[in-house]
N, C-alpha and C positions, 0 to 999 in steps of 0.2 A: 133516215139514219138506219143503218146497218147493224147487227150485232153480229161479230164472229163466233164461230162455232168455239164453244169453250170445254173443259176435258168430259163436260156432262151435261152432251147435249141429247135432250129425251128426243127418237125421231117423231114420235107422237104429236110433238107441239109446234115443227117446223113450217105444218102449212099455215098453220093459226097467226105462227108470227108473224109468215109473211103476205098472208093478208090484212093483219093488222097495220104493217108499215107499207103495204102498196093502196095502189087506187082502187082496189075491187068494186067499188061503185059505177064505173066506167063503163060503157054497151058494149064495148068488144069484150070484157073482163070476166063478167058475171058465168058467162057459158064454159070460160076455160079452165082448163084442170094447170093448177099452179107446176112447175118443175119441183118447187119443196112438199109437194103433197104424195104420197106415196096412200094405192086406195089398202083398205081395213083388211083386205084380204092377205097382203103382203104384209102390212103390222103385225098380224096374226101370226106368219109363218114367221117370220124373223122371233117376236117375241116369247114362242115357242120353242126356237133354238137359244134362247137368252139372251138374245141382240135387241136391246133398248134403246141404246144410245148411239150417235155419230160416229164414236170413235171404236166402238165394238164393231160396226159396220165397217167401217173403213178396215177394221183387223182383219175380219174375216178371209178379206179376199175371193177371188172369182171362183177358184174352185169348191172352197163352202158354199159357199152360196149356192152354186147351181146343184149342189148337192142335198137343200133341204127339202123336207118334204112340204107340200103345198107350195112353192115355187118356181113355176115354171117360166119359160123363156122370156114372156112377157113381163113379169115380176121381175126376171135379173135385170131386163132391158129399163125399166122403171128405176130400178136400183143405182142404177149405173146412170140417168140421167138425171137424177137429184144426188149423187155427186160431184157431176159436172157441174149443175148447175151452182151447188157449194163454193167447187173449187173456183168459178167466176164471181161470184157474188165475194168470196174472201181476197181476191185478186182486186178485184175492182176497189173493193175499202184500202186495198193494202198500198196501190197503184202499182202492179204489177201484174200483167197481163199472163193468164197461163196455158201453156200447150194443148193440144189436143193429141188423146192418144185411143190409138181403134181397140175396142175390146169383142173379141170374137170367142 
């Protein structure tokens, strides 16, 4: 079961959930870094600009972002694929499959 992102969603606890409702017990699983897991360093930089939540992220937009300090290219790139990965995981519960758009 799935929970959609709701108006207060902490990023901090997304990877947790979504180990809690995936298999991570599983030998391919254990070694891999989830798409809702963003690492501490990039917590740190968002949380420092006041971005806690999902939807303060999603505000932001690309240009803040790339604009904070301790984030760099790797970080927006992180950023940006635990979005994706949101915006399919919220698709998939909704039954509605969503676009792909390049972010450069």
């Amino acid at each position: 079961m799935t929970t959609p992102a709701t108006s207060a969603t902490p990023l901090s606890t997304l990877a947790e959930t979504a180990v809690a409702s995936g298999e991570w017990w599983k030998e391919d699983s254990l070694g891999q870094r989830s798409d809702l897991e963003l690492p501490t360093r990039v917590l740190v930089a968002l949380e420092n600009a006041g971005i806690t939540t999902v939807e303060q992220l999603r505000a932001a937009g690309p240009h803040k972002l790339r604009e904070l300090e301790g984030l760099g290219k790797l970080g927006f790139e992180q950023i940006v694929t635990l979005l994706r990965a949101l915006d399919r995981q919220n698709g998939a519960s909704n039954g509605h499959q969503q676009g792909q758009a390049g972010v450069r």
